[in-house]
KOLMAR-236868 format. One record per residue (C-alpha): residue in three letters; z, y negated, x negated. Coordinates in steps of 0.02 Angstrom, whole numbers, plus 50000, padded with zeros to 5 digits. Each point is the difference from the previous one (the first is absolute). Layout:
ALAZYX/...
This chain:
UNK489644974749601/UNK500005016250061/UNK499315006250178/UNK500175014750132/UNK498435005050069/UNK500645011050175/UNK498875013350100/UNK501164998950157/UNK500245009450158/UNK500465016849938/UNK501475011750007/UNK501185002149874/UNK500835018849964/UNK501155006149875/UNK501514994949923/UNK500714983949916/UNK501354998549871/UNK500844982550004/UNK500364991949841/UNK501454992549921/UNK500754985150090/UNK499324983049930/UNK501534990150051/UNK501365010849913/UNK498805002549874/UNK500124981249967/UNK501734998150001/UNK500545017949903/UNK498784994449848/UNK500854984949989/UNK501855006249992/UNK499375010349859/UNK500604982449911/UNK501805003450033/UNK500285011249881/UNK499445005249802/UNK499935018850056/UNK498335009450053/UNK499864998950175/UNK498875013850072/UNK498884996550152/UNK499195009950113/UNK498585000650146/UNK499634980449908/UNK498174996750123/UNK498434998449886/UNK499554980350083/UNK499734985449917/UNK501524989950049/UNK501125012749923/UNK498925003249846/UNK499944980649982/UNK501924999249998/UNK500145013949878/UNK498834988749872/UNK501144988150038/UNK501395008949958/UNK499245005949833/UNK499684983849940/UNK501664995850024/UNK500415013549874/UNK500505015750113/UNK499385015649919/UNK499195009250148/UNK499535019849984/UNK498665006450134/UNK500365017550043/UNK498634999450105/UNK499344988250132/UNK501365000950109/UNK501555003149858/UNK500524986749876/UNK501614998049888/UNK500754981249968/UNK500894993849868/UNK500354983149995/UNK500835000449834/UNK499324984149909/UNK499454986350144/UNK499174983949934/UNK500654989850123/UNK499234985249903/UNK498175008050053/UNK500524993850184/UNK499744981749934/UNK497955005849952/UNK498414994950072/UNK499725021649981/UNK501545001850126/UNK499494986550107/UNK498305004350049/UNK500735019450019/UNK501424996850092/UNK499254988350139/UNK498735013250046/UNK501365009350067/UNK501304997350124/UNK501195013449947/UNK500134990449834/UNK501304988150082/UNK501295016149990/UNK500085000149805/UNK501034984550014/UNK501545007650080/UNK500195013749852/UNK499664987149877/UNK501134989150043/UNK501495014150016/UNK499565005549837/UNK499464986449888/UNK500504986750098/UNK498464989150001/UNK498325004950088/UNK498184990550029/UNK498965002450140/UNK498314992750070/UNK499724997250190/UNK499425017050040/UNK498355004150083/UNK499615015750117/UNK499235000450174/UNK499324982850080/UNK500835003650171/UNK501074983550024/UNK501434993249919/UNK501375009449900/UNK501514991149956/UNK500865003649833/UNK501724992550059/UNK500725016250055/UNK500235003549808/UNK500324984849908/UNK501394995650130/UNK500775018249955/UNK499874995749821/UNK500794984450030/UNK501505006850092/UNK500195011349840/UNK500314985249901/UNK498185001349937/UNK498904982549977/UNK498314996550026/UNK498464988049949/UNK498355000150116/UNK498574992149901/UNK498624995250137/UNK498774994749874/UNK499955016749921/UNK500845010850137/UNK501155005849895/UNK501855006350031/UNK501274998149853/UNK501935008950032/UNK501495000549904/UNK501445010950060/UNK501105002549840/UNK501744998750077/UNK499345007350189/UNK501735005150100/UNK499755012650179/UNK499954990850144/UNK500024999750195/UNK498384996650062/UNK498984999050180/UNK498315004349989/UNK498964984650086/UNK498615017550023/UNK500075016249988/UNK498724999249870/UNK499545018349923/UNK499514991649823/UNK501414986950005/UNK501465012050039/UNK499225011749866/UNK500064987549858/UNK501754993250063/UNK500555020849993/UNK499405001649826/UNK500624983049935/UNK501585005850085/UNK500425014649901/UNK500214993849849/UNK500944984950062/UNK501924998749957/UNK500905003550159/UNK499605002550179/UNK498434995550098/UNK499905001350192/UNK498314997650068/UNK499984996650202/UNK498155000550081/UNK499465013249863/UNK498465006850038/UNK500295020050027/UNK498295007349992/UNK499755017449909/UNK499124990949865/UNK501814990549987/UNK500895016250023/UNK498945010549849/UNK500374986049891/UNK501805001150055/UNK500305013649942/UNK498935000649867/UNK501094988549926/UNK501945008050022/UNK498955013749932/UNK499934989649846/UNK501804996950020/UNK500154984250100/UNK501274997150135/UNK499334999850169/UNK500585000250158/UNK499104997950201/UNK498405008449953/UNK498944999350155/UNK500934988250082/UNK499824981449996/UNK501554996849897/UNK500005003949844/UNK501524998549867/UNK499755002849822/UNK501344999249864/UNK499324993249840/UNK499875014549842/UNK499834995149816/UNK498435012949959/UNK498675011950073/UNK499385015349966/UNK498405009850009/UNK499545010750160/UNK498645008350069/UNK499144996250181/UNK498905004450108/UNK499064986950112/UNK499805004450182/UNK498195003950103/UNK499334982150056/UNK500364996350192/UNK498764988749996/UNK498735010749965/UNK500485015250097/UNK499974985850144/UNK498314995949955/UNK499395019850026/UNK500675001650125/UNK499104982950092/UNK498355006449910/UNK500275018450066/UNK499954993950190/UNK498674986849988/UNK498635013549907/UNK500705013650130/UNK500295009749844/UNK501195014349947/UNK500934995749866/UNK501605006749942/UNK501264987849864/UNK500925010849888/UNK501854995649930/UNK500204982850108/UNK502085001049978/UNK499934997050208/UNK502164995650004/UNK499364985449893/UNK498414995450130/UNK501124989150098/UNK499334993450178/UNK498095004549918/UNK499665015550095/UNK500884993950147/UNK499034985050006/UNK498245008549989/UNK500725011250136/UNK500144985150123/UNK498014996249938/UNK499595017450099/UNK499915011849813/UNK500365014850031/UNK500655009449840/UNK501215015049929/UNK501085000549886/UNK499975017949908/UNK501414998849864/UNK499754983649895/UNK498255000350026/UNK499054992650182/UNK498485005950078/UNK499014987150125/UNK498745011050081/UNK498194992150057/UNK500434988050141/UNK498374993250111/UNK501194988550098/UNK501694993449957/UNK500804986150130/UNK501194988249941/UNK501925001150093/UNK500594983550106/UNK501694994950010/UNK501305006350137/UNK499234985950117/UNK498245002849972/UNK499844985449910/UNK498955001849834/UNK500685008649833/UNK500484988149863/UNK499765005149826/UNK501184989149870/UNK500375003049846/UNK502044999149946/UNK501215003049842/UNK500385017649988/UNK500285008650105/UNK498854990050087/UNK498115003849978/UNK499244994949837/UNK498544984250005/UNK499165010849861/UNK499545010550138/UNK499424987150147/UNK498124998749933/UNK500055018050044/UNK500685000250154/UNK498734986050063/UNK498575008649949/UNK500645015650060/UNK500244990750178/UNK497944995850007/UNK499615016950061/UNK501555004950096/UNK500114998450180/UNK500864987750061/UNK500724980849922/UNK501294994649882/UNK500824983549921/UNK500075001949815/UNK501094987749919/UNK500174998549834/UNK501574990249998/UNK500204998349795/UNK498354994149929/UNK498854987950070/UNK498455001749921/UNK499965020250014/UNK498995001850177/UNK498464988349959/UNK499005015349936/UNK499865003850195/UNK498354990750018/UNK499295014349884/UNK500735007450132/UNK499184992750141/UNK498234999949912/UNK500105019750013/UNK500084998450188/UNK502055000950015/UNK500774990250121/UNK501344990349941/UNK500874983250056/UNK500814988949846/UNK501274992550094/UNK500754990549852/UNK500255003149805/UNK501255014650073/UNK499305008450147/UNK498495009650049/UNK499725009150130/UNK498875012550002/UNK499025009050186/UNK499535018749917/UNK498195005650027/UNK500835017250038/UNK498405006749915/UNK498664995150129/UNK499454988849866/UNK500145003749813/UNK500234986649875/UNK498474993349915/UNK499635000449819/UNK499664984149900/UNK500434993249841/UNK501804992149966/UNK501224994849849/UNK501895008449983/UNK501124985650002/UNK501675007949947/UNK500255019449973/UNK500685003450175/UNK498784990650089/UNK498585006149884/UNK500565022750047/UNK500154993550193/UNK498094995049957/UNK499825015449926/UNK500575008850135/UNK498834990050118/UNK498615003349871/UNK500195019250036/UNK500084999950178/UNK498384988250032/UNK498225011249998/UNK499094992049830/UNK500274992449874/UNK501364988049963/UNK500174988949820/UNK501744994249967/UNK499954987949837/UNK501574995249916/UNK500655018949979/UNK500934995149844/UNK501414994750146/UNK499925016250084/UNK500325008949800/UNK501484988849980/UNK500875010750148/UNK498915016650009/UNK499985012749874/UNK498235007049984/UNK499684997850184/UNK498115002250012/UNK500195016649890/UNK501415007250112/UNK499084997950154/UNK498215006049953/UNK500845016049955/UNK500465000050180/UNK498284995950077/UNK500024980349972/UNK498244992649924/UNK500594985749905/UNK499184993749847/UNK500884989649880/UNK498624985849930/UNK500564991849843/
């Protein structure tokens, strides 16, 4: 297990370059499936859950070429679906969560598909239904063995369908999208989730000759096509991240400038950390947050304090709320963060409140948090990263308390964050990776 020893309390300068997004990055490799051409992707993030799934991939038979470290090509000319019924597959695949989106091309082009319960981040519980109901309404059928926690589906004479989302789950409309276009007929899918990630892959996909209709809306209508073809794509700069400079940029005081962040496809991000009292500019597609000693967090119209809640697009992400919170220790002023989707995601806040912050855990949801508004910094101490967004808002924390921090567990924070500790020394960060 791998740790991050952090020499805190200095400012940052220079510029960042975001990587690839890890949630398109998920989904994109996994459409690669569709088709027997060479798909060619581009600005893939070097992080382990992505690397993972292209093992995964692999072993299922795809041919993959590395360009480089960011550039791949796909073929997914001879897939052994049989190696989905392998201990080897089993013990890959649960390690990752974005495995669960090989079933919907496997089941649109071979009919059949295997799956184990998947793993990923230990922030609460995260239903599967969204998926297997959309497979069912597609005339697909499905076995859940709870000994082994294994999925079996068979889908061989799958028809389009109706359907009402019971979510708008980003992974579950995903897999119902790319079980869709192979399907004979049409598909509607009501309640689709319509983030970018869901929009790339979109059109990613008529790209590749599929049918398509309501992309970036929450109603999407696909007519059914016999065959695929290759395509090449380029994954988008990862929100996420940018969101996470950003929150580290005004809690170091720091000036930092994020290259290439694609801001029309930011969302409510910027806006939101506007309404935390950041002050930033946005210079072409790149944005600048200057050093900020004091930044004081906006109330609502009444006076009454700011809520922060997370929201399906285009609400605010919850990949970003760990952020935010952490962000809010040394504003001025209070605000109510509420993490509405996962309940487990906001216990990391007593690693919080050992560094001095003060924070109220209302529930499993809500925290709110009273910002020091600098008068006093955060303390350093030693702590363990959860899940990846909760272990870069310690991170952040890390940096912006005088000493030196020790954050175990970092293998959580690689899962999300390409080469983070390497990216932000060159910027005037003193972290030291301990293996």
């Amino acid at each position: 297990m791998a740790t991050f020893e952090v020499y805190g309390g200095k400012p940052l300068k220079g510029e960042l370059h975001p990587q690839g997004a890890k949630n398109e990055a998920l989904q994109i490799i996994c459409a690669t499936l569709l088709t027997a051409e060479p798909v060619t992707i581009k600005n893939i993030p070097n992080i382990r859950d992505v690397n993972k799934l292209i093992e995964l991939l692999q072993g299922m038979g795809v041919e993959v070429q590395r360009h480089s470290s960011s550039e791949c090509t796909f073929r997914a000319k001879n897939v052994d679906v049989e190696y989905l019924t392998t201990n080897d597959f089993k013990v890959k695949a649960a390690a990752i969560r974005g495995s669960i989106m090989v079933v919907g091309p496997l089941l649109a082009r071979y009919g059949r598909a295997y799956a184990p319960k998947p793993g990923g981040d230990k922030i609460g519980r995260r239903r599967l239904d969204t998926h297997f109901l959309g497979f069912q309404k597609l005339g697909a059928t499905f076995n859940f063995d709870t000994r082994e926690n294994f999925f079996t589906l068979e889908g061989k004479n799958m028809q389009g369908a109706y359907m009402l989302l019971d979510e708008a789950s980003v992974t579950g409309t995903a897999n119902i999208l790319m079980a869709a276009v192979l399907t004979p007929g049409t598909t509607t899918i009501y309640n689709a989730a319509c983030e970018p990630y869901l929009q790339q892959l979109s059109k990613m996909l008529v790209s590749m000759g599929a049918k398509i209709s309501g992309i970036g809306s929450n109603l999407l209508t696909v007519e059914g096509v016999e065959s695929l073809g290759g395509c090449t794509h380029a994954i988008l700069p990862d929100m996420i991240e940018i969101g996470s400079f950003i929150g580290l940029a005004a809690m170091t005081a720091s000036n930092i400038t994020i290259r290439n962040v694609s801001y029309p496809n930011l969302g409510i991000i910027p806006d939101s950390f506007r309404r935390m009292g950041i002050e930033f500019e946005v210079i072409g597609d790149d944005i600048h947050i200057p050093p900020q000693e004091h930044y004081e967090i906006d109330t609502f119209i009444d006076g009454s304090i700011l809520t922060i809640a997370d929201a399906p697009w285009p609400g605010l992400t919850p990949d970003l709320l760990s952020v935010f919170l952490v962000v809010a220790t040394q504003a001025k002023g209070s605000v109510l963060i509420h993490q509405k989707m996962f309940e487990s995601r906001l216990f990391f806040v007593d690693k919080l409140i050992d560094m001095g912050a003060q924070i109220i855990l209302c529930d499993p949801h809500r925290a709110t948090v009273i910002g020091h508004d600098r008068n006093m910094k955060l303390r350093p101490t030693v702590m363990t990263s959860p899940d990846i967004r909760a272990g870069v808002a310690l991170l952040i924390a890390a940096l912006s308390a005088e000493g030196k921090s020790v954050i175990h567990n970092i293998e959580q924070i690689d899962r999300g964050y390409e080469n983070i500790d390497g990216r932000l020394n060159a910027i005037g960060a003193d972290i030291r990776r301990i293996e």
